[in-house]
N, C-alpha and C positions, 0 to 999 in steps of 0.2 A: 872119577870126579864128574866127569861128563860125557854124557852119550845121547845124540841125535843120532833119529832114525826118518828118516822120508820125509822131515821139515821141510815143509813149503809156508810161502806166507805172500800173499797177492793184497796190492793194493788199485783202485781205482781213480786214474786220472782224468778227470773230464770222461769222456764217451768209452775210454781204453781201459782194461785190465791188465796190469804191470805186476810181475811176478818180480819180487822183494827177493825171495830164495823159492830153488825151484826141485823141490827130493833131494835137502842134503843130508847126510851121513856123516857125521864125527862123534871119532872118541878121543877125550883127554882123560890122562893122566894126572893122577896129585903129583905136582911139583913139577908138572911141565913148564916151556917157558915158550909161548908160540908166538910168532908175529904175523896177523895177519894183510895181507897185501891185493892189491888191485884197482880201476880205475873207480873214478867216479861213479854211482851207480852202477857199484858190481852186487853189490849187497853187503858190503861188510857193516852198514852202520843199522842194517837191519838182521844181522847175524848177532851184532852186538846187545841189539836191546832183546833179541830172546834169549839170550846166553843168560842176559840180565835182568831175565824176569819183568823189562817193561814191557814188553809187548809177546803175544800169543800166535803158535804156529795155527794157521787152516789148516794144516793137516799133517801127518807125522806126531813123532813124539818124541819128546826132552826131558831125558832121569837127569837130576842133580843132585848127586850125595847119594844114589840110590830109592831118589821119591819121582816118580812120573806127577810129572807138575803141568803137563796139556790143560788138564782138564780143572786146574785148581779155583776157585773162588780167588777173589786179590787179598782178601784176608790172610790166607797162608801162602800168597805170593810174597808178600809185605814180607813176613812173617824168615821166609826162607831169604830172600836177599838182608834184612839184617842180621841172619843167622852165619852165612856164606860167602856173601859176596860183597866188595868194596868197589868203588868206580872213581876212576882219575880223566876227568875232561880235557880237551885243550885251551877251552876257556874259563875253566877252573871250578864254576858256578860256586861259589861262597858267596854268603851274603853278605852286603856290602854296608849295613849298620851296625855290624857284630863285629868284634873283635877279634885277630886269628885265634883267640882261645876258645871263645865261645865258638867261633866255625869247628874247630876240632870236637869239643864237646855236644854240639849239638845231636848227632846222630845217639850217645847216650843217654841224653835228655828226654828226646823221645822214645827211647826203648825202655827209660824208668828205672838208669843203674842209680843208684845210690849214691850220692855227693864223695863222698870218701874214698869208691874205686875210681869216680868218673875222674878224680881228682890224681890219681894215683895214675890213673893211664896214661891221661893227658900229661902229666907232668916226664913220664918215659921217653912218651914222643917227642916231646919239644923238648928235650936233652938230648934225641939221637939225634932230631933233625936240624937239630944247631939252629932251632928261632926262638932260643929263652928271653934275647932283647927285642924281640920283636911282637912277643905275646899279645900285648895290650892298643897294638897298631890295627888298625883296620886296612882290609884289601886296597883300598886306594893309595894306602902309603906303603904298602909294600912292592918290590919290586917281583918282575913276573916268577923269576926263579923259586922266590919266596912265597909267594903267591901258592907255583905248584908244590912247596915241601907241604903247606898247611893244606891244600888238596888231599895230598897224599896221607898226613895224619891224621885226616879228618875220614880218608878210608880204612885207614887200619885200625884205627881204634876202638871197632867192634869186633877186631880180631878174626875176622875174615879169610876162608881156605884159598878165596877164588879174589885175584883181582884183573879186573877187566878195565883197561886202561886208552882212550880213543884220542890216537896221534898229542901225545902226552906231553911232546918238546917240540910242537907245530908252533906256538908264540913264543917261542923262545930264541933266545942267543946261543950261539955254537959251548960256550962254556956254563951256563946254565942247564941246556940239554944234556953234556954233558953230565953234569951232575946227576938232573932229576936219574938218566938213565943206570947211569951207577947206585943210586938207589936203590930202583926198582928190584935192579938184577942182586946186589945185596938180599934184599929183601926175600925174594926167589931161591936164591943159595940156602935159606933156611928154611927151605920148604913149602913157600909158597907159590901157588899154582899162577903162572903170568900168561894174560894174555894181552897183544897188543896191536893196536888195529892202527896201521900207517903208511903212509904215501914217503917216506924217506927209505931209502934203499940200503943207505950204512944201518938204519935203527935195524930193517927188517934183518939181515947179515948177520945179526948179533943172537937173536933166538934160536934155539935150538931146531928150532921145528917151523918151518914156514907155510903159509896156504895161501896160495894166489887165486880170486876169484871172476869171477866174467859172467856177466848177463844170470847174476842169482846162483850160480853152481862155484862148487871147489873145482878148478882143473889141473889144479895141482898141489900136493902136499908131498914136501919134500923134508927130512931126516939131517941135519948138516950138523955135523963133529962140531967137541967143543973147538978147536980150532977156528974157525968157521965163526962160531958162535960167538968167540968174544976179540974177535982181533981188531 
């Protein structure tokens, strides 16, 4: 599903040059479930937007699906994250005059499904994700939990191999988080590929697969049993 090879990506602060990621190497798997972990400015949030196609390694390369995308134009960047990949924020980013139906639908909107499946989809989602009475509410009147389900089905509703999820239940309440995370990991059991970038220690515990990062590099990727993974 995914393969880096010598990804680096340097950014410039005032007078300094600041390495983002410094030659990392990962491979994932379909239906992996990983959590990624480390302090402040270890690189994860710049691991995540190239994983994510928002932003471009200087150097190295990144197959996704089997397409070396280094070197793509953003046309078939665009192109390949509506095709693969879905993203769950901490602060949710929906728009706040749209309605959580229209937030779900929107990503089909713009990709130009057709009223009939866009309607078909949407209406799946908000059956699993238990906000049929809260459809027609805007983000301000929903609460945060609810906030991230319509998040979450506004990710998957283009049907997405890959989602990449950044500290997902960081505004949330212990029973909320909760939830969202029971979700996700649902969601994963059926074969979706999870990845999840966070500063909580029980969330990280719960992945199969964990990588701790430090000053731009992976220093550790560690393998931990389902045990491990969901207790």
């Amino acid at each position: 599903m995914i393969r880096l090879r010598g990804v680096s990506r340097c950014f410039v602060l005032g007078d300094q040059q600041v390495k983002g990621l410094d030659e990392v190497s990962l491979e994932v798997a379909k239906g992996e479930y990983l959590a990624v972990m480390g302090p402040s400015g270890s690189g994860k949030s710049t691991l995540l937007n190239i994983l994510g196609l928002l932003d471009a390694p200087d150097a190295g390369e990144y197959w996704l699906a089997g397409e070396a995308t280094a070197s793509l134009d953003e046309n078939r960047r665009a192109q390949l994250r509506s095709q693969h990949i879905g993203f769950v924020f901490q602060s949710y980013h929906l728009i706040p005059r749209l309605t959580a139906l229209e937030n779900i639908e929107l990503p089909m909107l713009l990709a130009g499904i057709e009223p009939a499946e866009r309607q078909r989809r949407s209406a799946r989602l908000v059956e699993r994700l238990n906000l049929g009475d809260r459809v027609k509410h805007r983000p301000a009147e929903l609460s945060g939990g609810q906030r991230q389900r319509v998040a979450i089905a506004r990710a998957m509703v283009m049907q997405p191999a890959l989602l990449l999820a950044d500290e997902p239940t960081g505004n949330l309440d212990s029973h909320s988080g909760a939830e969202v995370v029971a979700l996700l990991e649902e969601l994963n059991g059926e074969g979706l590929t999870l990845l999840v970038v966070t500063h909580d220690a029980a969330l990280g515990a719960r992945a199969r697969r964990c990588l701790r990062m430090r000053d731009g590099r992976i220093i550790e990727d560690v393998q931990q049993g389902p045990g491990d993974a969901r207790r």
